[in-house]
Steps between C-alpha positions, in 0.01 A plus 500: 500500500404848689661690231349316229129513625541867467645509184257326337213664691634889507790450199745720708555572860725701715806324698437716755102378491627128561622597877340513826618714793527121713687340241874415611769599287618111422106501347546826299881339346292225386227702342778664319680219402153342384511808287785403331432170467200627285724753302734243415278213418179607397572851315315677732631886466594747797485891463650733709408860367798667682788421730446304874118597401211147567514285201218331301468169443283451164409189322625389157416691206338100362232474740535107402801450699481302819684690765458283792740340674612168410649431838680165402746669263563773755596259754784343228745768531890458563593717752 
């Protein structure tokens, strides 16, 4: 839901911009994996201008598309 009010506010933002100096590393695998999430459901793009450098997280090209989290389907996976 973070990553989403920023998207839709700002249209792009920073990975690197989503972490706090106090935040523990299990928080920072879920922001990542939130990230994902949001790649692979919602066509939300990530750009990474050269190797190991921050990547961008930027909203879809169809401003229309709802990118926020619909937390009941994430919760159905097989593991």
């Amino acid at each position: 839901e973070q990553i989403h009010a920023i998207l839709r506010e700002q249209g792009s933002v920073r990975f690197s911009a989503l972490l706090r100096p106090d935040l523990h590393r299990s928080a920072l695998v879920g922001m990542f994996l939130a990230v994902l999430e949001l790649i692979r459901h919602y066509r939300v793009e990530v750009r990474q201008p050269e190797l190991f450098a921050d990547f961008e997280i930027v909203a879809p090209a169809d401003s229309t598309t709802n990118v926020a989290v619909n937390f009941a389907e994430v919760g159905d996976y097989e593991h």
